[in-house]
Backbone as JSON, one array per atom type, in Angstrom:
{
  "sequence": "XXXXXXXXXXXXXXXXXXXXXXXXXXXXXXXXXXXXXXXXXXXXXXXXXXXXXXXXXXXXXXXXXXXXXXXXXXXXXXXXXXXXXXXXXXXXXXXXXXXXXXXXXXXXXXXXXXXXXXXXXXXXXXXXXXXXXXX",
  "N": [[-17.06, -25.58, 26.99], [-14.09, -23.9, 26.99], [-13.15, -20.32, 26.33], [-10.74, -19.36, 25.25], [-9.97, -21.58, 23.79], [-12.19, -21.73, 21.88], [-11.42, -19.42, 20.61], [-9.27, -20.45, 19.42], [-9.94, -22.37, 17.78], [-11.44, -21.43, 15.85], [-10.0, -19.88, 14.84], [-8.12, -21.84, 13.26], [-9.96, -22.89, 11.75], [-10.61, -20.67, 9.94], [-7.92, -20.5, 8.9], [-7.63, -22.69, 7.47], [-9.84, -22.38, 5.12], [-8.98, -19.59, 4.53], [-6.32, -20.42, 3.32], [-7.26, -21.98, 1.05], [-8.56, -20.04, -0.55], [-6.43, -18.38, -1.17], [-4.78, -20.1, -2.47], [-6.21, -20.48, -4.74], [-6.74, -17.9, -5.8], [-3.92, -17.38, -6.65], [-3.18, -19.37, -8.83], [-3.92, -18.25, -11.62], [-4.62, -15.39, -13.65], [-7.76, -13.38, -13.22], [-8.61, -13.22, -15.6], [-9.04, -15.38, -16.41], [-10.46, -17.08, -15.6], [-12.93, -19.18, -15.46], [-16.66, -17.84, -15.61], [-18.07, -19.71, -13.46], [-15.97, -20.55, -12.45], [-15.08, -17.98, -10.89], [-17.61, -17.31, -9.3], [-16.86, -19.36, -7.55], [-14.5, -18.63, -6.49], [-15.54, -16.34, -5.38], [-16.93, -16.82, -3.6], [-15.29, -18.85, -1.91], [-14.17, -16.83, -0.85], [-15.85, -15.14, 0.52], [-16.44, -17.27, 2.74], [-13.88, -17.48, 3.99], [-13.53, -14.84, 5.1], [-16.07, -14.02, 6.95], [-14.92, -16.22, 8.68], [-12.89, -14.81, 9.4], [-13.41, -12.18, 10.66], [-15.12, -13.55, 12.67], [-13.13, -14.95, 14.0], [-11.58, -12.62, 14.75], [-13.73, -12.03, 16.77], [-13.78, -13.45, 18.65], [-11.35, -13.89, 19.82], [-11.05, -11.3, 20.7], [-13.12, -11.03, 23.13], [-12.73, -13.28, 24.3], [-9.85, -11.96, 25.57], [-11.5, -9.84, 26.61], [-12.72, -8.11, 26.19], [-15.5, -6.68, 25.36], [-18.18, -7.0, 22.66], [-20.75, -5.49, 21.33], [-23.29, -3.86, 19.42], [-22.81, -7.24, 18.39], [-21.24, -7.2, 15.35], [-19.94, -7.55, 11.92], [-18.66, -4.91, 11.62], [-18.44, -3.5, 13.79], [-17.24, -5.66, 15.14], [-14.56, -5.16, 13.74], [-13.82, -2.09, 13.89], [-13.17, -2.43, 16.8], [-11.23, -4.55, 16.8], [-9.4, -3.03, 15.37], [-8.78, -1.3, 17.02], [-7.82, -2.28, 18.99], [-4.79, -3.25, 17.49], [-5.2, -5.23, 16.24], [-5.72, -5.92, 13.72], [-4.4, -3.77, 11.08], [-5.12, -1.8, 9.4], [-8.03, -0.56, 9.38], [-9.86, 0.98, 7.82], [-9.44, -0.49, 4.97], [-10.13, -3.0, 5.96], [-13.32, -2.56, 6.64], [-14.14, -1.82, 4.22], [-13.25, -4.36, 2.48], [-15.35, -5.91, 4.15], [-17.82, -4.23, 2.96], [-17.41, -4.87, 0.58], [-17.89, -7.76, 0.54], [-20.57, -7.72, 1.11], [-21.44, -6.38, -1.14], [-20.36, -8.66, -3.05], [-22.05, -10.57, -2.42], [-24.94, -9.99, -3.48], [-25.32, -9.02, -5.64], [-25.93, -9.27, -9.25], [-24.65, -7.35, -11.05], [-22.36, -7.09, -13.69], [-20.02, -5.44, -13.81], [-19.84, -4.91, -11.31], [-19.01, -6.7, -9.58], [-16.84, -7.66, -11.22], [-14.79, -5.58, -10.26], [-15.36, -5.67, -7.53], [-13.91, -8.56, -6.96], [-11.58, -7.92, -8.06], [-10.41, -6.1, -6.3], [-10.41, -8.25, -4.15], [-8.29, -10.08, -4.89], [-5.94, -8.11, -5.07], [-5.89, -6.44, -2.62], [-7.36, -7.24, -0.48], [-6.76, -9.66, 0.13], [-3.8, -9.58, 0.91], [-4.26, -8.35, 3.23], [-6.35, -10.5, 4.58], [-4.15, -12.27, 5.28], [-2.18, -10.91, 6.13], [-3.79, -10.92, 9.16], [-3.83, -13.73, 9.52], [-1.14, -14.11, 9.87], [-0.86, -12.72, 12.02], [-2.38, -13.76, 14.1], [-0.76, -16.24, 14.52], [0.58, -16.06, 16.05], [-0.43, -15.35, 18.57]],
  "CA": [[-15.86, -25.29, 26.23], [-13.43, -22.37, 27.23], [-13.15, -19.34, 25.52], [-10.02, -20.11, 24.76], [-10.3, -22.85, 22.76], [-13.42, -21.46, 20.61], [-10.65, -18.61, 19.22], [-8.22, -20.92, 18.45], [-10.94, -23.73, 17.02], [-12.39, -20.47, 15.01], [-8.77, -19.72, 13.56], [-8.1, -23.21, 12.63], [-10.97, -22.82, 10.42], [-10.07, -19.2, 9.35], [-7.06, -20.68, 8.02], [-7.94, -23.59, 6.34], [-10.55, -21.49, 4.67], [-8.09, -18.8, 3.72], [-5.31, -21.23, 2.4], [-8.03, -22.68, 0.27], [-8.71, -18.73, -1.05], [-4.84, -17.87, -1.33], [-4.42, -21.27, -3.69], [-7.43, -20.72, -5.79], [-6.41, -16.72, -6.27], [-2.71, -17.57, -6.98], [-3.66, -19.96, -9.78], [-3.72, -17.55, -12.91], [-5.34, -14.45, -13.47], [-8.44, -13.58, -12.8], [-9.52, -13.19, -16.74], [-8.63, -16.84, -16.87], [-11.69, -17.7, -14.72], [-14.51, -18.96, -16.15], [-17.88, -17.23, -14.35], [-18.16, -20.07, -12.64], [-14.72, -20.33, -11.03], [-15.23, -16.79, -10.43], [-18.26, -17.27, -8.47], [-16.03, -20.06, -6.43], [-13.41, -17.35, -5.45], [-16.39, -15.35, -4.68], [-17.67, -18.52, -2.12], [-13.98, -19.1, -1.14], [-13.31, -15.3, -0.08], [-17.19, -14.84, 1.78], [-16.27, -18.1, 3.69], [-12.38, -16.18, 4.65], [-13.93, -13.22, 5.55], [-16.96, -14.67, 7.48], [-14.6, -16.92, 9.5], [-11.58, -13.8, 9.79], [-14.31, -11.63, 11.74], [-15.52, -14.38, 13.84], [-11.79, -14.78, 14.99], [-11.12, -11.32, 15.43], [-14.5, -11.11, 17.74], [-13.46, -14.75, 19.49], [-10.24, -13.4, 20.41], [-11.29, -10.02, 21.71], [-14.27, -11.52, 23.8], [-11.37, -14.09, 25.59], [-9.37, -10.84, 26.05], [-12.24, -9.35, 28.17], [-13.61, -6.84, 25.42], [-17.4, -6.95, 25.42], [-18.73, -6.39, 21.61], [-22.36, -4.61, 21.41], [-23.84, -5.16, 19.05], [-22.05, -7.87, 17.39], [-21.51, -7.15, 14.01], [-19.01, -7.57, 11.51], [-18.36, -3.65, 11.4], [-17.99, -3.13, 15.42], [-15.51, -6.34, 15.79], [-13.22, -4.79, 12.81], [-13.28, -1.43, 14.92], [-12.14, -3.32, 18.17], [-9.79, -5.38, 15.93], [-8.31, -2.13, 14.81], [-8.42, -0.59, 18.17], [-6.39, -3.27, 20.07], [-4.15, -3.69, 17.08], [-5.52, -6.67, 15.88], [-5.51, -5.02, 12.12], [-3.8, -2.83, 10.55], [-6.38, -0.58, 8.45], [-9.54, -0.65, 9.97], [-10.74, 0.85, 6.69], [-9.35, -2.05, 4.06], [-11.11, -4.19, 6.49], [-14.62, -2.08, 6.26], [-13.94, -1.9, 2.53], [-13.41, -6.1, 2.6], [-16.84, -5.86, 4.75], [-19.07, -3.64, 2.27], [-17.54, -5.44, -1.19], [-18.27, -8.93, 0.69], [-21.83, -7.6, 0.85], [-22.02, -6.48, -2.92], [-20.46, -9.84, -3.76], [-23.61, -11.6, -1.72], [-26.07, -9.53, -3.47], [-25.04, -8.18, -7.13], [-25.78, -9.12, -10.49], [-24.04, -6.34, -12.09], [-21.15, -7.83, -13.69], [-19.03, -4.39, -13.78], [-19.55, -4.49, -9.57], [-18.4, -7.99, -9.3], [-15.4, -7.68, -11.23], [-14.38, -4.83, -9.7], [-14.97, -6.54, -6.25], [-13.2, -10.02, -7.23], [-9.83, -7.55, -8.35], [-10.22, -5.82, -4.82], [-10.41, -9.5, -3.31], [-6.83, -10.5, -5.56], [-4.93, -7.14, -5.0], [-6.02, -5.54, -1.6], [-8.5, -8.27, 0.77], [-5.57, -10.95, -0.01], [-2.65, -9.31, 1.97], [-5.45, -8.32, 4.74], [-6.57, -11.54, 5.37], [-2.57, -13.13, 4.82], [-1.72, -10.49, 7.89], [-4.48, -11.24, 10.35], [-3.25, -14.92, 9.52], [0.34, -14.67, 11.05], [-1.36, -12.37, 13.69], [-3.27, -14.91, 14.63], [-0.56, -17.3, 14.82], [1.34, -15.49, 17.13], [-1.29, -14.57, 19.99]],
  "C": [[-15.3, -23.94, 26.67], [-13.32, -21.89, 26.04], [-11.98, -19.43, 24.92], [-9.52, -20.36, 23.45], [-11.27, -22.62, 22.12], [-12.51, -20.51, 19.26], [-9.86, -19.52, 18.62], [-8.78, -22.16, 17.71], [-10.97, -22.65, 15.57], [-10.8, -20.61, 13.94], [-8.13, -20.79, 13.03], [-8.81, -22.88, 11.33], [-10.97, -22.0, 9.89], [-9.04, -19.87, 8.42], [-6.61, -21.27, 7.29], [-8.77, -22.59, 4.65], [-9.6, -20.29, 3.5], [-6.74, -18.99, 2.78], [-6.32, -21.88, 1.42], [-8.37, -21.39, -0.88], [-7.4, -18.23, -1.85], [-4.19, -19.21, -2.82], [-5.14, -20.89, -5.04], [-6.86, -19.36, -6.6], [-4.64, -16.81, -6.63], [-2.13, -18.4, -8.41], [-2.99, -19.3, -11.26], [-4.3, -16.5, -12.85], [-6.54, -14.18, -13.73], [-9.57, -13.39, -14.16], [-9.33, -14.54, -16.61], [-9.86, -17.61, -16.22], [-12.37, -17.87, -15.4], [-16.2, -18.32, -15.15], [-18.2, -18.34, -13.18], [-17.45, -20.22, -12.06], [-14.65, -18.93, -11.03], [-15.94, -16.75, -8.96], [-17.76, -18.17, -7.13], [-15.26, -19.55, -6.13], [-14.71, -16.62, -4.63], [-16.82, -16.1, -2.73], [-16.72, -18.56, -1.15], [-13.68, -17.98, -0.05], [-14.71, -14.73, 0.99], [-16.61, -15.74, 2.95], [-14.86, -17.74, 4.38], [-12.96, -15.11, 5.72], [-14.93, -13.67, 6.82], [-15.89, -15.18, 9.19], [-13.24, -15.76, 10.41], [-12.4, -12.78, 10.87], [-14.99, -12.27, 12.78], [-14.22, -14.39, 14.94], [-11.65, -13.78, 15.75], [-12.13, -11.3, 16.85], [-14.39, -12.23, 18.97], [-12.55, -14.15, 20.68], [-10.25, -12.13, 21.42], [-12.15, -10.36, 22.78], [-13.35, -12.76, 24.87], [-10.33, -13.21, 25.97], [-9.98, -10.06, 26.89], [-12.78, -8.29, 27.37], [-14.92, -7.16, 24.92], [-17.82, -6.32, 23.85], [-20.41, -6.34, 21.77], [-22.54, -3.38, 20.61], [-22.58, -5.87, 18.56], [-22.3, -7.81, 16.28], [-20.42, -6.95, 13.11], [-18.01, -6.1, 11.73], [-17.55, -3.22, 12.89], [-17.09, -4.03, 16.0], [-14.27, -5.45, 14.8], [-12.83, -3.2, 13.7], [-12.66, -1.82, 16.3], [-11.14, -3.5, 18.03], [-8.61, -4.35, 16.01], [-8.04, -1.39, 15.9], [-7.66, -0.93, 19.02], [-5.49, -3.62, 19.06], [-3.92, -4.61, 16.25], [-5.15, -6.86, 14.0], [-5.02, -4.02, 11.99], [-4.32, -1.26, 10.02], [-7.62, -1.4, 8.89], [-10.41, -0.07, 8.55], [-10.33, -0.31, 5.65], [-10.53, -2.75, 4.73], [-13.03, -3.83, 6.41], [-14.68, -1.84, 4.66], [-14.08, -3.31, 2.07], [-15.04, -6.79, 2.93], [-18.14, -5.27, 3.47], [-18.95, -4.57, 0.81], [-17.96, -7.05, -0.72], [-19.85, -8.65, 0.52], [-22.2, -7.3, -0.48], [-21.7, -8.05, -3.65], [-22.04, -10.84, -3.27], [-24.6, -11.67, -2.59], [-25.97, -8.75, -4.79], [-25.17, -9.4, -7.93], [-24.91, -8.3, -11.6], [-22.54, -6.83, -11.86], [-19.75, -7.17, -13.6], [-18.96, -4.79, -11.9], [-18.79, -5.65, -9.35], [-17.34, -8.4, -9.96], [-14.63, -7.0, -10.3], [-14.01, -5.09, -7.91], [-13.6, -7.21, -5.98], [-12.12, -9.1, -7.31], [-9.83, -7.35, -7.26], [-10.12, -7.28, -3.62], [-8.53, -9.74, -3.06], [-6.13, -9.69, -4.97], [-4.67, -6.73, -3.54], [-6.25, -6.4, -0.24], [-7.42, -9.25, 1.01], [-4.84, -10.91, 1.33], [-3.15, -8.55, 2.81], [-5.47, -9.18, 5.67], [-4.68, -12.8, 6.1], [-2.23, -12.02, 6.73], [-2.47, -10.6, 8.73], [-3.91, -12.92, 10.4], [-1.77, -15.2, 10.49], [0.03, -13.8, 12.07], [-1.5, -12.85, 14.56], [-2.39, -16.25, 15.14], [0.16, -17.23, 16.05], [0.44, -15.18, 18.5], [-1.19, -15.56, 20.9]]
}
């Protein structure tokens, strides 16, 4: 399979993924959730995010930019170094609260996340989206 064709397979699935995120968070507000459709934004916006850093490191890697190590943190610097993103911190901010959502109990951290998902991570992932459609 060319390289290619893996970024633009990857962002296919980025943007299914993230139209599935963008529906769910557009809904009502985010008291209106019950914990468990909470925890399904939570699912919705790991599987976004997950698939939005795969792109980014697809795309740079068929551009000829060698990532080492690979890791969510060192494609979003790339990303932000060729342009790819906008705020290289939002996106390491998107990166560390995806890891507290993984790995918290504490229900103060995981609101506080989930609003940063709604308000901030949203129109992140929404502009790597028409980035992406354009390349």
């Amino acid at each position: 399979m060319k390289a290619d064709i893996r970024w633009k397979q990857r962002f296919e699935n980025f943007d299914c993924a993230f139209k599935l995120l963008q529906a769910a968070m557009q809904e009502r507000s985010l008291d209106e959730y019950s914990d468990l459709e909470q925890e399904g934004l939570v699912q919705r916006f790991e599987f976004s995010f997950e698939l939005a850093w795969k792109t980014m490191k697809d795309y740079l890697e068929d551009s000829g930019i060698q990532i080492n190590p690979v890791t969510p943190k060192a494609v979003i610097k790339e990303a932000f170094a060729a342009k790819i993103i906008e705020d290289g911190q939002e996106w390491i901010d998107m990166m560390l609260d995806r890891n507290v959502l993984a790995h918290t109990y504490d229900q103060k951290k995981f609101r506080m996340a989930l609003t940063s998902v709604k308000k901030t991570y949203l129109p992140e992932l929404e502009k790597l989206q028409c980035a992406c459609t354009y390349l």
